[in-house]
DOZA-555774 format. One record per atom (N, C-alpha, C, O, CB): x, y, z; residue in three letters. Coordinates in steps of 0.1 Angstrom, whole numbers, plus 2048, in hexadecimal, padded with zeros to 3 digits. Each point is the difference from the previous one (the first is absolute). Glycine has a CB too. Layout:
<lumvos>
XYZALA ...
</lumvos>
This chain:
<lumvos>
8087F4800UNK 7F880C800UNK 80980C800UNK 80480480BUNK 7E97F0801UNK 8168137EAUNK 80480F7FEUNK 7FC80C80EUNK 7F5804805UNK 8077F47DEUNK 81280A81FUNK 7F880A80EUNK 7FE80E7F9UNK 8078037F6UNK 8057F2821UNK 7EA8147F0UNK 7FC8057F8UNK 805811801UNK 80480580BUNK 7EA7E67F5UNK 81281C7F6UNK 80C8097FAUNK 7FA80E80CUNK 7F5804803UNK 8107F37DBUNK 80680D825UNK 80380A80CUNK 80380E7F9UNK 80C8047FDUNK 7FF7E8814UNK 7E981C7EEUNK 8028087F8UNK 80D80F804UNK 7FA80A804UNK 7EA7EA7F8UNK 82880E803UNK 8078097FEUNK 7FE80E800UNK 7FC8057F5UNK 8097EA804UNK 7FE819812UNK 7F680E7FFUNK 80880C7F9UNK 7FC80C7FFUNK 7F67ED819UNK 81D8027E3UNK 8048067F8UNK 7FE7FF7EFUNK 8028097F8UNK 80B7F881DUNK 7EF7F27E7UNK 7F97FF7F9UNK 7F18087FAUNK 7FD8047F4UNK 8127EC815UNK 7EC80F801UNK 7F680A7FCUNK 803809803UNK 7F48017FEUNK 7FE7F5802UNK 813816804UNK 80680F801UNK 80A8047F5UNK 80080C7FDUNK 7FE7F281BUNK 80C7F97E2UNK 8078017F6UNK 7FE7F47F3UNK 8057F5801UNK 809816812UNK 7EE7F97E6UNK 7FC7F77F5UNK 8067FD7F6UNK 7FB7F97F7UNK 7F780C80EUNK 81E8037FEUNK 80E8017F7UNK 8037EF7F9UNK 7FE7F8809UNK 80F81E80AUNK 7F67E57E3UNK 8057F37FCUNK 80C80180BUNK 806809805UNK 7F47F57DEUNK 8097F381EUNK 80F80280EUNK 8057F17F9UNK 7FB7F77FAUNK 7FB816827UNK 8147F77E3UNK 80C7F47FFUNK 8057FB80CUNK 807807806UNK 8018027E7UNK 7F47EE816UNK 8057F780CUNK 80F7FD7FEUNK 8067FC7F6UNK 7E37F980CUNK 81B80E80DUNK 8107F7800UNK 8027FE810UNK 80080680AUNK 80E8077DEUNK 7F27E6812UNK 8057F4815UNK 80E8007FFUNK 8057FA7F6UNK 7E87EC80EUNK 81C822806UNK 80A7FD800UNK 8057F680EUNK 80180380CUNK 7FF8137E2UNK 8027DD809UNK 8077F5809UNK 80B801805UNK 8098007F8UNK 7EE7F37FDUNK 80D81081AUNK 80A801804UNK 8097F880AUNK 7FD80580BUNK 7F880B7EEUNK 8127E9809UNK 80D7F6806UNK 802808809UNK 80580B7FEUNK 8077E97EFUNK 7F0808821UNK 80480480CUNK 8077F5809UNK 7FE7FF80CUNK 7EF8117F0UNK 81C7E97FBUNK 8047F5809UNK 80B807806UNK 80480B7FCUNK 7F57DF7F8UNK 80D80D819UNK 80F801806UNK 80B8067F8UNK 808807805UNK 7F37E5806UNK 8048117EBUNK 80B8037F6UNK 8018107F7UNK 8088047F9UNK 7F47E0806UNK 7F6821806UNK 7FF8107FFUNK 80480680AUNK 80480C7FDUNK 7EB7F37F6UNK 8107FD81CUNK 80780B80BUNK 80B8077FAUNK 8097FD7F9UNK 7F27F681BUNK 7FE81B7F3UNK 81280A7FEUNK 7FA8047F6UNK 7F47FF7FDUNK 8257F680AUNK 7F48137F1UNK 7FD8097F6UNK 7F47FC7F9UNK 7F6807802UNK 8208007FBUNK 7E97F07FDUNK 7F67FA7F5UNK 7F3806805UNK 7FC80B7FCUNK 8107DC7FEUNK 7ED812810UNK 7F3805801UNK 80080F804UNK 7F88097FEUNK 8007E0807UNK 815816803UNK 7FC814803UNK 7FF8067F0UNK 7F68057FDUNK 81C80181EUNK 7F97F97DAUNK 7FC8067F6UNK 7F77FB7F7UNK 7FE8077F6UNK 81380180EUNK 7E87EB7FEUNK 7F47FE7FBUNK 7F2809805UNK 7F68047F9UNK 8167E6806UNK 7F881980EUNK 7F1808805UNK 80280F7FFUNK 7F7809802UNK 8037E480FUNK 8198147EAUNK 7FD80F7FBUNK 8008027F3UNK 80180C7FCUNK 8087FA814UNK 7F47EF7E5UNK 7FA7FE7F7UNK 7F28037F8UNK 7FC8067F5UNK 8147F0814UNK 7E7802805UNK 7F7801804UNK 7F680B7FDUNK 7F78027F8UNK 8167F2815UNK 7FD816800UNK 7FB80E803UNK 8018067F1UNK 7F68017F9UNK 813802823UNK 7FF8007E1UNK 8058047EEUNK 7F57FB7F6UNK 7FD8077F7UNK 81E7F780DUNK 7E17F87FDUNK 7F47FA7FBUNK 7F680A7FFUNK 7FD8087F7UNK 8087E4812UNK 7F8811803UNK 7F280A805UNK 8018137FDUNK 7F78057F9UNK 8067E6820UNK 80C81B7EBUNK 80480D7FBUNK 7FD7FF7F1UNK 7F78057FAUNK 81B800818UNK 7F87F37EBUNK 7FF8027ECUNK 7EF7FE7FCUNK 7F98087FAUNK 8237E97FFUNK 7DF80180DUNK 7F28007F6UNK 7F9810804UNK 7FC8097F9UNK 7FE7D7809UNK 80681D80EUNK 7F980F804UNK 80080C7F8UNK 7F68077FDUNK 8107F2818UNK 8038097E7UNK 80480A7FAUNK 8008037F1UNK 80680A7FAUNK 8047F5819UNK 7ED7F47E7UNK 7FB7FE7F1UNK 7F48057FFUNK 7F77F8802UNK 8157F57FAUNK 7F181C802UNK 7ED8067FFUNK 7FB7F37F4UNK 7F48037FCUNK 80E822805UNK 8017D17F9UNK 7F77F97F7UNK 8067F180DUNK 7F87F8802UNK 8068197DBUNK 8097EF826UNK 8077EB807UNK 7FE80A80AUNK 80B8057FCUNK 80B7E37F6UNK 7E681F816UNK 7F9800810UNK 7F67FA7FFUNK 8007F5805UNK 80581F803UNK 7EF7F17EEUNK 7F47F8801UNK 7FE7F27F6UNK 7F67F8803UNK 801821806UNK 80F7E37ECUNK 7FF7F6800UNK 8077F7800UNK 7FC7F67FAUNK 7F8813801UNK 81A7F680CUNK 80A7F4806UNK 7F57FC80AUNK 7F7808804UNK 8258017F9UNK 7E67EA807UNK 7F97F780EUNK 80A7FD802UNK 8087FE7F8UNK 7E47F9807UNK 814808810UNK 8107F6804UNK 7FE7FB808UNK 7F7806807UNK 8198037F4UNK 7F67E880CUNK 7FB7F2807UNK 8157FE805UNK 80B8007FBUNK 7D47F07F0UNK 81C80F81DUNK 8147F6808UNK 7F87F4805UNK 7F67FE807UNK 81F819807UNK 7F47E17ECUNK 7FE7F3809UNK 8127FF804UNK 8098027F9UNK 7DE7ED7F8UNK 81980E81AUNK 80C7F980CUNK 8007F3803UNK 7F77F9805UNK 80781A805UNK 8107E87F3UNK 8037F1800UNK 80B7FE809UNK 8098067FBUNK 7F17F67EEUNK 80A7FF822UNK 8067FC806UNK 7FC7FA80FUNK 7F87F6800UNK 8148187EFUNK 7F87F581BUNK 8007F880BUNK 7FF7F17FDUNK 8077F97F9UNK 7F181A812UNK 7FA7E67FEUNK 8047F27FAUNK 7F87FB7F6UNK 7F67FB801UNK 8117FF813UNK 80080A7DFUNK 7F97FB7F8UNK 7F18087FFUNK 7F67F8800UNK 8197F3803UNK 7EF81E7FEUNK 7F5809801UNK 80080B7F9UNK 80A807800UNK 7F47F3813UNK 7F48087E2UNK 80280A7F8UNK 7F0807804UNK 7F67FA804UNK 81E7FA7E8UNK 7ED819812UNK 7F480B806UNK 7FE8077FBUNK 80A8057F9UNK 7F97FA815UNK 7F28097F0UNK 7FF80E7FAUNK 80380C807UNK 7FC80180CUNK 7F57F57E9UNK 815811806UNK 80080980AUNK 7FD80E800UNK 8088087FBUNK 8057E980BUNK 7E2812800UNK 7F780C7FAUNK 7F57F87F4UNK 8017F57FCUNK 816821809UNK 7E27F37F9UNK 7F87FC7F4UNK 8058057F4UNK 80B806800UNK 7E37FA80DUNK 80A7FD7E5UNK 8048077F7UNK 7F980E800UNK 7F5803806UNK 80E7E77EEUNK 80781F805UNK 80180F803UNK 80080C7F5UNK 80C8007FEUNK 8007F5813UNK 7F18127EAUNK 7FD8087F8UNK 812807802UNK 80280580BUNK 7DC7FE7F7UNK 82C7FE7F7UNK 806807800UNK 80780B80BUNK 80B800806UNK 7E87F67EAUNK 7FF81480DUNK 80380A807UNK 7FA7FC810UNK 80380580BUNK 7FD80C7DCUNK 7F87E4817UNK 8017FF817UNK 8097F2801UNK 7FD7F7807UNK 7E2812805UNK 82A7F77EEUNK 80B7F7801UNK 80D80780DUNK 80680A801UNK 7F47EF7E0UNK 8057FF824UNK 80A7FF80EUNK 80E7F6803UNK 8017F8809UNK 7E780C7FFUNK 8218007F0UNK 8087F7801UNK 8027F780FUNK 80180780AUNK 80980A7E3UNK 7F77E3814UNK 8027F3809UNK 811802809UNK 8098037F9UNK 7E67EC7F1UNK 81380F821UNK 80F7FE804UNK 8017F6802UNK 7FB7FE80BUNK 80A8117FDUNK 8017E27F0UNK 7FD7F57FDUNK 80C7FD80FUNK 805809806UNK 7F17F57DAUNK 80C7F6821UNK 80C7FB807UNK 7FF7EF7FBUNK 7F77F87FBUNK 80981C81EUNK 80E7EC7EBUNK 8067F27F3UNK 8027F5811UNK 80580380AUNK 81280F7D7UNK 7E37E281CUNK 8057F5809UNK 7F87FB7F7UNK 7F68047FAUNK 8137FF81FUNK 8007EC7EBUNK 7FB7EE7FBUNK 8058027F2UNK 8098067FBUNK 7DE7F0814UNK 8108027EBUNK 8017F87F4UNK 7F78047F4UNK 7F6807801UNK 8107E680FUNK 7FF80C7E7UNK 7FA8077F0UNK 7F97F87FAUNK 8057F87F8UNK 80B815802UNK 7E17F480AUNK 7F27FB7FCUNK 7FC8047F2UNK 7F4804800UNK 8067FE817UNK 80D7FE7DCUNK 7FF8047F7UNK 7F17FD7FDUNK 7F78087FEUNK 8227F87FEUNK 7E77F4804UNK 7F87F97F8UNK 7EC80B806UNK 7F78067FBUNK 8217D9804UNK 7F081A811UNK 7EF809806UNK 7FE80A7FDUNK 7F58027FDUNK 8097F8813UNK 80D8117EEUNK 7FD80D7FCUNK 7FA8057F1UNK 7F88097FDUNK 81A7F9815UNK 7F37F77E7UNK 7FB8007F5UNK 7F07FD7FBUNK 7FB8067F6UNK 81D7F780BUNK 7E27F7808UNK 7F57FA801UNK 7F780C805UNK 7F58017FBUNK 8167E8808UNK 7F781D805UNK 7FE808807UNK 7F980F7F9UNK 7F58037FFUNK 81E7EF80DUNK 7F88137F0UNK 80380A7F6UNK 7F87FB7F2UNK 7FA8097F9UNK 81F7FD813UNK 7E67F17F0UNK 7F57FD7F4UNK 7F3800802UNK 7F98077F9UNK 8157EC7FEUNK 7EE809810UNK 7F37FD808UNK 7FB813805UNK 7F78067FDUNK 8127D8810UNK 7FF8247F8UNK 8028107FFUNK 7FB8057F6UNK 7F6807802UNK 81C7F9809UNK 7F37FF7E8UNK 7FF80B7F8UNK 7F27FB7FAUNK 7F88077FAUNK 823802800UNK 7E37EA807UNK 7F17FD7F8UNK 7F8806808UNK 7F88077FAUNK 80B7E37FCUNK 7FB816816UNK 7F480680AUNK 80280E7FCUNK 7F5805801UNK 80B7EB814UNK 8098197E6UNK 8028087FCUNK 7F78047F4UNK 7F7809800UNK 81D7F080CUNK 7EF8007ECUNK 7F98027F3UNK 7F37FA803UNK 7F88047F8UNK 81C7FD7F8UNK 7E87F9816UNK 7F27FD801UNK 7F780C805UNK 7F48027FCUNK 8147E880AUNK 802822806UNK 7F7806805UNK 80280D7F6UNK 7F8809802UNK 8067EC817UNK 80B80D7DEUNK 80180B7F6UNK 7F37FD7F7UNK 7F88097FEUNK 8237FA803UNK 7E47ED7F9UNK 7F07FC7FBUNK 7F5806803UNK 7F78067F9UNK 8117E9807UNK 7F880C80FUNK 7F1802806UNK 8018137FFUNK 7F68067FCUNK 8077DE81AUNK 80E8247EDUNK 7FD80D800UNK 7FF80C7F2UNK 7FD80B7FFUNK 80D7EB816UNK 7FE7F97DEUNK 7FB80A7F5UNK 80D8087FCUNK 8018087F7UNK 7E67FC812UNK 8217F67FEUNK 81080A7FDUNK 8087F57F7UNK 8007F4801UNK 80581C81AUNK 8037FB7DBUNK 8077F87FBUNK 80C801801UNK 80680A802UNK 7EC7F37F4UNK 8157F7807UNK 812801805UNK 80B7F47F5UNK 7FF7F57FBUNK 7F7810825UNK 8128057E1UNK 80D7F97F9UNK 8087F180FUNK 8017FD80CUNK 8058247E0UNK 7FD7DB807UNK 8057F0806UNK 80680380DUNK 80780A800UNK 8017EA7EAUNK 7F6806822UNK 80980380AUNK 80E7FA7FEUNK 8037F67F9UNK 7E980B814UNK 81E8077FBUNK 80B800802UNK 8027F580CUNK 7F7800808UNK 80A8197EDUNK 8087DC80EUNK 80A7F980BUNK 80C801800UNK 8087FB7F9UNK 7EC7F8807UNK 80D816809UNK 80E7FE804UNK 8097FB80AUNK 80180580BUNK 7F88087ECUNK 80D7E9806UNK 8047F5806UNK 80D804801UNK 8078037F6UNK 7E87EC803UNK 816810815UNK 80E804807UNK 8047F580AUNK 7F97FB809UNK 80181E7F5UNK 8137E37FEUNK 7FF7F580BUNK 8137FD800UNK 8048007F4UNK 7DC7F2807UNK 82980D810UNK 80C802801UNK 8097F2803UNK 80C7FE803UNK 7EC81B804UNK 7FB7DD7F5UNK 80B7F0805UNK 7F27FA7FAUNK 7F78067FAUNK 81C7FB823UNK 7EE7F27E6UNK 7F87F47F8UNK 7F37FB807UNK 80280180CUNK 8157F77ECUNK 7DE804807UNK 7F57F9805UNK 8037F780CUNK 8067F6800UNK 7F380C7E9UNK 80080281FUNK 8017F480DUNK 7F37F97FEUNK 7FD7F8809UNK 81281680BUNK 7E77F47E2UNK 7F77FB7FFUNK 8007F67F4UNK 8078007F6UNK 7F2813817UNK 7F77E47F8UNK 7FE7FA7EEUNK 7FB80B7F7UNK 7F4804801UNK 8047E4806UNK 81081C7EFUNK 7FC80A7FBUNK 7FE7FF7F2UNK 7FE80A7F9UNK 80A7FF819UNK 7F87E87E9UNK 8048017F0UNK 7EF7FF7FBUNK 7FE8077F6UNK 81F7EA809UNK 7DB809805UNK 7F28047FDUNK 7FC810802UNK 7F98067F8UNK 8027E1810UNK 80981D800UNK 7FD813800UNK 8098087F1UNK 7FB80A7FAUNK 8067F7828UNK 8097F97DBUNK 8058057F6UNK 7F87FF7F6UNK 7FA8097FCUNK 8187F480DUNK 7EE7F47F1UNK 7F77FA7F8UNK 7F18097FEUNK 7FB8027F5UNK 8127E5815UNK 7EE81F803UNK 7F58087FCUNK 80080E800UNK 7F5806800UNK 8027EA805UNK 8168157FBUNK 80680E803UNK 8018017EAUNK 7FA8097FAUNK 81B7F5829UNK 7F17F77D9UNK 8077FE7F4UNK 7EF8007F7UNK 7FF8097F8UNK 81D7E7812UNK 7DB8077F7UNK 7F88007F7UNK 7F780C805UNK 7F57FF7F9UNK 80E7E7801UNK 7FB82480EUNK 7F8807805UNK 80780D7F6UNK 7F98077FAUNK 7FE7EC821UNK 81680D7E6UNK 80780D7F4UNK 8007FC7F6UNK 8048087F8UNK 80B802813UNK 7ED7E97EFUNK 8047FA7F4UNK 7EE8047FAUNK 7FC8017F4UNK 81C7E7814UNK 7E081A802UNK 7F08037FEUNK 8008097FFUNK 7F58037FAUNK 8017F380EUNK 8128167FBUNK 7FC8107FDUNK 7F980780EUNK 7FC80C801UNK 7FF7EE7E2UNK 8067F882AUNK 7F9808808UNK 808805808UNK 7FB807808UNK 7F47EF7F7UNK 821809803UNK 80880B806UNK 8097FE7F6UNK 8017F87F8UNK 7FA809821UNK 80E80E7EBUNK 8107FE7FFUNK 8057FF80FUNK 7FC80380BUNK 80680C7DEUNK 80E7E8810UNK 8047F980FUNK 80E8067FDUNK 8037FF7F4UNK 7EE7E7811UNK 819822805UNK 80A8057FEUNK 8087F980BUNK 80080380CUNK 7F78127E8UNK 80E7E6808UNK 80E7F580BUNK 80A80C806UNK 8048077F7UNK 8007DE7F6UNK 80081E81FUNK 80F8057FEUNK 8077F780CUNK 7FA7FD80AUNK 80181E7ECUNK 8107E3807UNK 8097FA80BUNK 80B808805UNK 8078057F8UNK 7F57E97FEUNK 805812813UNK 80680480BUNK 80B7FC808UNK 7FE7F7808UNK 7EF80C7F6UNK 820803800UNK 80A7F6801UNK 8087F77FDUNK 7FF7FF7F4UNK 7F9806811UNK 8127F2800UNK 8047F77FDUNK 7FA7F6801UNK 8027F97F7UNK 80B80F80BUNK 7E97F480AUNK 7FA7F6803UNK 7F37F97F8UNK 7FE7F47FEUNK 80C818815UNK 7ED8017E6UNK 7FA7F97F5UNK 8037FB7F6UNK 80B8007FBUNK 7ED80B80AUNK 8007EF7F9UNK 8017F37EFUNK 7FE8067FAUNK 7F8806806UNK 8037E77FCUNK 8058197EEUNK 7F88057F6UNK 7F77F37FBUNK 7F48027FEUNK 81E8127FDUNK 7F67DE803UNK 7F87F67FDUNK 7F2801805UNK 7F58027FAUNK 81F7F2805UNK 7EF80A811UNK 7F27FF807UNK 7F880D7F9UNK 7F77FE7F8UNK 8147F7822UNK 7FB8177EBUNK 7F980D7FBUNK 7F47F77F8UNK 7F67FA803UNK 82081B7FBUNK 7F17ED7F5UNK 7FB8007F1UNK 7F67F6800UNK 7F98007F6UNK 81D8077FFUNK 7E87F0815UNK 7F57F87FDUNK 7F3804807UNK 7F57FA7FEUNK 81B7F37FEUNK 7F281F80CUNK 7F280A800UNK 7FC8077F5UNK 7F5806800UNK 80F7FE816UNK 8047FC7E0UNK 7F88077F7UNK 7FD7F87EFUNK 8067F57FCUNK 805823814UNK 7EF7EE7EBUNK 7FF7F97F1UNK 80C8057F5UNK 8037FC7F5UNK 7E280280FUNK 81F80C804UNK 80E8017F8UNK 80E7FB805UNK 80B8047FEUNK 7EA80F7FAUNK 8057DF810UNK 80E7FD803UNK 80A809806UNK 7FD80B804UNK 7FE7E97EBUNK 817804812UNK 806805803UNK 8048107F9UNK 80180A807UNK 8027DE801UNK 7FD8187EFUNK 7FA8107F7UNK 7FD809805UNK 80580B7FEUNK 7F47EC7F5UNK 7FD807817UNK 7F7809802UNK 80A805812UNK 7FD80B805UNK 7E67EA7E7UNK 823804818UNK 80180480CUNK 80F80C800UNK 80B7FD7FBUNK 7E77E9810UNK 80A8247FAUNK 80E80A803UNK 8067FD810UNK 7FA7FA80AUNK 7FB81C7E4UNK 8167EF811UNK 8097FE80DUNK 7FF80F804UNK 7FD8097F9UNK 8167E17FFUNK 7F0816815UNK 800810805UNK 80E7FF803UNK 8067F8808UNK 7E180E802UNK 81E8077ECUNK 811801805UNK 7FF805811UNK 7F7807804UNK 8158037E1UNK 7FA7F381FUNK 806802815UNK 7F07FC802UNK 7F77F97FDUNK 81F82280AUNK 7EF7F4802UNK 7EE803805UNK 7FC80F7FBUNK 7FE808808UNK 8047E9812UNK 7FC8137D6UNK 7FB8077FCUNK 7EF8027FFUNK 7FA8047F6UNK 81E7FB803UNK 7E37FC813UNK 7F1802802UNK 7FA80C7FDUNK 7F58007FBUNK 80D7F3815UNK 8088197F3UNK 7F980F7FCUNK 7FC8027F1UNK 7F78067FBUNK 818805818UNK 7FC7EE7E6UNK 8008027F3UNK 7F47F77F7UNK 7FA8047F6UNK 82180180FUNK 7E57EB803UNK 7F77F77FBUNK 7F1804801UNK 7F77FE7F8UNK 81B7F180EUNK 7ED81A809UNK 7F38077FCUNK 7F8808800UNK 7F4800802UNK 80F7F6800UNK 8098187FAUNK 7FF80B7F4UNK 7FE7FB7F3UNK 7FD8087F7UNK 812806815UNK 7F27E27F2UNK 8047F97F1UNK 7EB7FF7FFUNK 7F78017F8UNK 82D7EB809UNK 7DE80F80FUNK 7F07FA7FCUNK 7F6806802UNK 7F57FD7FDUNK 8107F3807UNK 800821806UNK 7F38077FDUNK 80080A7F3UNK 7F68067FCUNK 8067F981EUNK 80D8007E0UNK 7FF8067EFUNK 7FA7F67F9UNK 7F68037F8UNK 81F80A807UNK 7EE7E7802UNK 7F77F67FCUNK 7F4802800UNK 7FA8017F5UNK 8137F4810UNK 7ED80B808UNK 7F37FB800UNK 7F48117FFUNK 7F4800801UNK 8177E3810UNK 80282B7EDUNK 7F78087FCUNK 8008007EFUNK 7F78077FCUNK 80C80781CUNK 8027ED7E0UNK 7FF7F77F4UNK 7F68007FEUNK 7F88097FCUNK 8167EA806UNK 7F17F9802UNK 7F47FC801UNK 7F6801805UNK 7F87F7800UNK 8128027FBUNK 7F481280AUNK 7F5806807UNK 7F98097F9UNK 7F5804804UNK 8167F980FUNK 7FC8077E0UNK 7FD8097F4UNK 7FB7F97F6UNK 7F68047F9UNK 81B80980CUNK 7F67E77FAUNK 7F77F67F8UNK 7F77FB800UNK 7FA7FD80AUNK 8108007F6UNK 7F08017EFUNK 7F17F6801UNK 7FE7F5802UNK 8087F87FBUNK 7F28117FAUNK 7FE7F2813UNK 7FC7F4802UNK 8027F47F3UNK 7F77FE7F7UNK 7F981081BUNK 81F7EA7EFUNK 7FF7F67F4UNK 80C8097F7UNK 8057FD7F6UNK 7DC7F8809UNK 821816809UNK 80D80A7F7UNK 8107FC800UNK 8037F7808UNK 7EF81E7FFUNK 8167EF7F2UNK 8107F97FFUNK 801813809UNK 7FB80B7FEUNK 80F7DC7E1UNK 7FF814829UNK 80980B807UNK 80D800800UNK 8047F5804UNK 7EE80D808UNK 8158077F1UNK 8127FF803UNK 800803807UNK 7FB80A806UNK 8107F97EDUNK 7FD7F2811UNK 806801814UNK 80E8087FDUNK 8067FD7F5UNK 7F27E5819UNK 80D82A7FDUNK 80D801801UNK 80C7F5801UNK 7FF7F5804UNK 7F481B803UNK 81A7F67F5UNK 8087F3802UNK 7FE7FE80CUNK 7F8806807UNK 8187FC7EBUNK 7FA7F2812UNK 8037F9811UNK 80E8017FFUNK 8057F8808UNK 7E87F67FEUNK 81C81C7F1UNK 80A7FB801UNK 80B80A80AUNK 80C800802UNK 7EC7F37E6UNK 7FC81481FUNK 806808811UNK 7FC7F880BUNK 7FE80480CUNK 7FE8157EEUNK 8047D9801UNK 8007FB811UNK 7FF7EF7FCUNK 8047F8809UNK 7EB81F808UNK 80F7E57E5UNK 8047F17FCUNK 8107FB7F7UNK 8078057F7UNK 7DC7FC807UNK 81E7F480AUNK 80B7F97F5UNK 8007F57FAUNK 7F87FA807UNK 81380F803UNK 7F97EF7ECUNK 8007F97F5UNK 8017F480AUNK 80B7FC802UNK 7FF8137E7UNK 7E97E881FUNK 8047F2808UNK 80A7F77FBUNK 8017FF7F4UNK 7EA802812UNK 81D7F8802UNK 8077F8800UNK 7FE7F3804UNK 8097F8800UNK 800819801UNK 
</lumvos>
């Protein structure tokens, strides 16, 4: 039995087309210290930049899911219009639940678009952004598997980045339908840069029509060629 759709009260006050983007984030052990501190001053830079787009304030949405402790992945906040977007101060312990988070985060964006349905709004493909700094402590090859045919459907885009030495790009690449291809490496910890990269991005495609081709800026101020 379908539960039943929870009407959104920014939805009806703003009736802008929006582009959804879940950004999946790796809060294991292996982020303490710099990493998550300049992840959550990333974060903050996030939120300033969309804020400060008069067209991606109001129709970016944005969703964090958090993966780590034991094996535990969460939302954290609801999905958000942009401009009442509140950047999160994440903190990094346990292990990398890839697989849950991801499960997670899909199931996410469909409820998503269900309640954009019921309200009559329309929206360009959502965005996943999947961050993660070491390998799966989970079963996670079935979450990929539907990470992979769900972008291969046109119902998201899935953007891999790895983090470190510790990530796999292999692993990466099998969350998305572009394969190893598709996943970038983040040189050091240039987070400020990765997402200045993604709120130019997503004020882009926030300009875009629904079903539209957009040029993304390069990535080539904060990615390097995986190894």
């Amino acid at each position: 039995m379908n539960q039943p759709v929870i009407p959104d009260v920014a939805l009806v006050d703003n009736t802008e087309q929006r582009t959804p983007l879940v950004l999946v984030l790796d809060c294991s052990g292996s982020m303490m210290g710099p990493p998550v501190q300049q992840l959550n001053e990333g974060l903050k830079l996030l939120e300033t930049e969309l804020k400060s787009d008069v067209i991606a304030a109001k129709r970016v949405r944005v969703l964090v899911v958090r993966y780590g402790g034991f094996d535990h992945a969460e939302v954290v906040g609801d999905w958000c219009d942009a401009m009442d977007f509140t950047a999160p101060v994440l903190e990094a312990d346990g292990t990398t639940p890839t697989g849950r988070a991801i499960d997670l985060a899909l199931t996410e964006v469909e409820n998503e678009k269900q309640r954009f349905k019921a309200a009559g709004i329309a929206y360009t493909r959502p965005w996943l952004f999947l961050m993660s700094d070491g390998v799966p402590t989970d079963t996670w090859e079935a979450s990929a598997k539907r990470a992979r045919e769900a972008e291969q459907a046109n119902k998201v885009a899935i953007f891999p980045i790895a983090v470190g030495d510790g990530s796999q790009v292999g692993v990466m690449g099998q969350f998305s339908g572009k394969g190893e291809g598709g996943v970038k490496r983040l040189q050091g910890l240039q987070f400020r840069e990765l997402f200045l990269w993604l709120s130019a991005s997503m004020q882009v495609v926030s300009q875009s029509r629904p079903g539209g081709q957009a040029q993304l800026p390069s990535t080539d101020t904060w990615s390097s060629v995986p190894t």
